[in-house]
N, C-alpha and C positions, 0 to 999 in steps of 0.2 A: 445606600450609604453604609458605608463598611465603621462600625461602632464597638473598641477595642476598649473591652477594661482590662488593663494591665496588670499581667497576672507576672511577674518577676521570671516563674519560674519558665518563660518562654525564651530566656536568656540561654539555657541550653541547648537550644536547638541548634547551632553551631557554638560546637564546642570542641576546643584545641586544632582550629584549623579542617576538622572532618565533618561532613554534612552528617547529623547524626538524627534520625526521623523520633521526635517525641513523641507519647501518646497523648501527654497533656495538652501538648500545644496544637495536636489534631482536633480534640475534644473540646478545648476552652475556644478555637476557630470554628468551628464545627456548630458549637454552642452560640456563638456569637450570629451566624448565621441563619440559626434556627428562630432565635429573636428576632429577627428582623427581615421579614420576608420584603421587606422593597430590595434584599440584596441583588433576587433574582432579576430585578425589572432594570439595571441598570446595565447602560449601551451595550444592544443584542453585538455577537458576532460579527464584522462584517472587513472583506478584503476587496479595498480600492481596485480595479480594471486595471490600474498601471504596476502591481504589485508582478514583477518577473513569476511564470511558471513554466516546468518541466511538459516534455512532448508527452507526461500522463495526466496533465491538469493538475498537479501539486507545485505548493510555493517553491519557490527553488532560492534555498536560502544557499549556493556556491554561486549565483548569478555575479558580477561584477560590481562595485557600490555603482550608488549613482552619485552624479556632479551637481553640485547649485551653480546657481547660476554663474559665479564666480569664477566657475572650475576647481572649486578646493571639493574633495570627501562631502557629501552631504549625510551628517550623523543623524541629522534627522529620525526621530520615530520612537515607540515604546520598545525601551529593551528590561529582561530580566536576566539576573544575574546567574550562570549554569558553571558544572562543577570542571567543566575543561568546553574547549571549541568543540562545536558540535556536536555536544552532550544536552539529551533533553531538560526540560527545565523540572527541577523535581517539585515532585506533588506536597505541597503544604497541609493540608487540610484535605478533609472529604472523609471522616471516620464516621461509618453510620450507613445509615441509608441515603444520606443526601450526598448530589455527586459533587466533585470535588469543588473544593470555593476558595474565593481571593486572591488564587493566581496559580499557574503552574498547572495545567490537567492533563500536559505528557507524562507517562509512564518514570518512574522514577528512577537513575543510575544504579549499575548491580551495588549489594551491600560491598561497603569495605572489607579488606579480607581483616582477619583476625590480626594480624603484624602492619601496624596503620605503614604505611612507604617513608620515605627517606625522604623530609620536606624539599620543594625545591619550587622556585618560581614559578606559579599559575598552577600547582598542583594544593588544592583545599580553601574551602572558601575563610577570607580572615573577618569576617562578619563576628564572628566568637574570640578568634583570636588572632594581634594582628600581625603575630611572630610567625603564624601556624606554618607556612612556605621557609622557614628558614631555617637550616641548622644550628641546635640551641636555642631558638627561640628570639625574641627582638632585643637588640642590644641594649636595657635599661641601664641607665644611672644607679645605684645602690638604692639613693632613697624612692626611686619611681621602680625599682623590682621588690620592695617592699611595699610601695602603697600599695601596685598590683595584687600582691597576695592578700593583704587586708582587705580589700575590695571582693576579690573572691572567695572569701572566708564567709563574706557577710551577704552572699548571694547578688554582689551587682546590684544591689538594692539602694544605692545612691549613683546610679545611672540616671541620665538628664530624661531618657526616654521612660524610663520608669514614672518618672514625675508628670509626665505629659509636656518637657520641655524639649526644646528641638536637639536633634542627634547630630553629631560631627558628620563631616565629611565622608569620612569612611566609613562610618554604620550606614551613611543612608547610601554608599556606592556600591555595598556587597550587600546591604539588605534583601532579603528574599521577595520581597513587594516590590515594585517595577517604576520605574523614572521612566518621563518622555523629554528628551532633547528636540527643542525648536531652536534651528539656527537660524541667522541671517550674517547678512558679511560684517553685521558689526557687534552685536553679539549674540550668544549662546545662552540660553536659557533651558534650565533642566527643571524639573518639575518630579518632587518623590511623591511619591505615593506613600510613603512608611516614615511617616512623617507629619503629618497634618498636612499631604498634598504643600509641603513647603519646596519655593519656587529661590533657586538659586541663579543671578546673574555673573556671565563672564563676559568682562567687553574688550571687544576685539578693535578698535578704535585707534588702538595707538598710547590711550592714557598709561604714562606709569603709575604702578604700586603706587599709596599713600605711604607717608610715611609715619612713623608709631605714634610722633606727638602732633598729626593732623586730623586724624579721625577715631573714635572710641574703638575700643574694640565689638567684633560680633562673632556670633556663636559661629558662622560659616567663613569669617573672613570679607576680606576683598579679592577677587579673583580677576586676573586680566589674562586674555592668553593671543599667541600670536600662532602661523604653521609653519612648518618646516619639514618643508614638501608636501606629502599627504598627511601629517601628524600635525595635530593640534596640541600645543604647548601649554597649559593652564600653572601659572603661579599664583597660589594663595598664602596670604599672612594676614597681619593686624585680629588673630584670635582671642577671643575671652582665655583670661588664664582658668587651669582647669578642664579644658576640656578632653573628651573620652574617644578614644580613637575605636575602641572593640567594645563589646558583649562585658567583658573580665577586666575594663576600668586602665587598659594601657595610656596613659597619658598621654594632654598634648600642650605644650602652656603656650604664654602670649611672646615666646621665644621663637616659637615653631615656624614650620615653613614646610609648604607642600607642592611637589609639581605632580602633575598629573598631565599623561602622555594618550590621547586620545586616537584610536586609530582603526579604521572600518576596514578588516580585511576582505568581506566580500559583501553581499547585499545581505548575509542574515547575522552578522560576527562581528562584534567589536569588543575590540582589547583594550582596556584601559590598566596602564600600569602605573602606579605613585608610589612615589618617594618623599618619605617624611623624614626628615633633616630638622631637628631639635636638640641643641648640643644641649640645653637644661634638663633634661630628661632623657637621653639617648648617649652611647658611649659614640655612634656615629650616623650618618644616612644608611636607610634603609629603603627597601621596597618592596612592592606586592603588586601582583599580578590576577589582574580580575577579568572575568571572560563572561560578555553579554551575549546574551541571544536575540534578534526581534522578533519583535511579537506584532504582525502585520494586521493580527484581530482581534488586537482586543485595543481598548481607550483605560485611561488611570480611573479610579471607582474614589467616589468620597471619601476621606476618613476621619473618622474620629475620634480622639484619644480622650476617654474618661479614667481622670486619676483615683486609684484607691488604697488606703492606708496600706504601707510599704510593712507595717506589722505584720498585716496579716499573713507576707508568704515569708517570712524569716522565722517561723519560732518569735513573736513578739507576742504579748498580753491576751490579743485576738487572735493569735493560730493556731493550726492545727494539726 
């Protein structure tokens, strides 16, 4: 069981859009690992018979997706989120002697060069920030480009995951810890890992959206999606106002509205692009583009979120 105290300052490890490798957040993982040796005992390795491979015995993640039953995409499976299509999944942790833990044990993407690139669509992960693919950055409202800065002043230290409270949409979809999609023809159900293993439903049914004065709001929304052709179409609303789109506190309130475009380009790659459409906090729609990898061997690992006094990592009475 993977048992996480939340150290604030693992907020940097994407930060402005670049995967940028901490030593704290290797160390405080690393650490956390070394506590709790049932880490290792949890579901060995193992790659299903039916998993596509190459004429040398390796997974052949350009194989073709497979079909459910239905004939739509089967999205099916654990995927982690990597820094372009076909790019390995970079290494989180493993500082030390002990080999790498929590996810990720491919080889890491070369450093960024010194001049970070000219953002654009699927280039940078928005886990840190959710502007980071965009020229200029995301199109905030005056007072939501200043809460942002406040928020970042004060270290993200009133992030819902700092609290051990569930994360938005978009933290847990570019989070570096790994979601498994279980489909069926009526709905889709995801399952994060980076999150309290918190399980999100999308029903494919037919039901429309609720509307705002039928059901409370929730931190993840209500999500229904339909396809259109191989793309799975997922619309979410009905959110808690308040909520955190990134790492750096970009806002999301109970105005907001998300689609998210679902799509397996081959057996090992899937693209997921969203669109956050929030005129109370946004001059307009925007989007981002997120690039999974599957991961045929591994299963989601426990987790556990233990909250600890958000003092302690800002310069508060206990820090240091």
């Amino acid at each position: 069981m993977n048992v996480l105290m939340y150290d604030h300052r693992l907020n940097e490890y994407f930060d402005g859009g670049r995967c940028m490798s901490r030593i704290h957040l290797a160390a405080t993982l690393t650490l956390v690992a070394s506590l709790s040796p049932a880490l290792l005992a949890q579901w060995p390795r193992f790659v299903a018979p039916t998993v596509p491979k190459t004429a040398d015995g390796k997974i052949n993640y350009d194989a073709p997706p497979p079909k459910a039953a239905d004939g739509k995409p089967d999205l099916s499976g654990v995927w982690e989120t990597v820094p372009c299509k076909g790019c390995a999944v970079p290494v989180i942790s493993g500082l030390g002697s002990a080999p790498p833990q929590g996810r990720g044990t491919a080889p890491a993407p070369p450093a960024a060069p010194p001049t970070p690139p000219t953002p654009q669509l699927g280039r940078g992960n928005v886990f840190g920030n959710i502007g980071g693919q965009i020229v200029g950055g995301a199109p905030y409202q005056p007072w939501a480009a200043d809460l942002v800065k406040k928020r970042m002043a004060d270290n993200s230290k009133d992030n819902p995951d700092a609290h051990c409270l569930p994360m938005g949409i978009m933290q847990l979809n570019s989070h570096p810890f790994p979601r498994k999609i279980i489909q069926t023809s009526s709905v889709v159900a995801i399952i994060y890992e980076g999150s309290g293993t918190t399980v999100r439903e999308i029903f494919l049914d037919g039901r429309p959206l609720p509307k705002k004065d039928e059901v409370e709001p929730w931190w993840h929304g209500y999500s229904v999606g339909k396809w259109e052709g191989d793309t799975l179409v997922v619309e979410t609303s009905n959110f808690m106002d308040d909520g955190w789109l990134d790492v750096r506190g970009s806002p999301l309130t109970s105005e907001g509205k998300i689609i998210e475009r679902f799509q397996r380009t081959s057996y090992g790659n899937l693209e997921l692009t969203v669109t956050i459409d929030d005129p109370k906090a946004y001059t307009k729609p925007f989007s981002a583009l997120i690039h999974n990898r599957l991961a045929p061997d591994l299963q989601l690992s426990e987790f556990v979120c233990i909250d600890k006094d958000a003092e302690h990592y800002v310069g508060g009475a206990g820090g240091k």
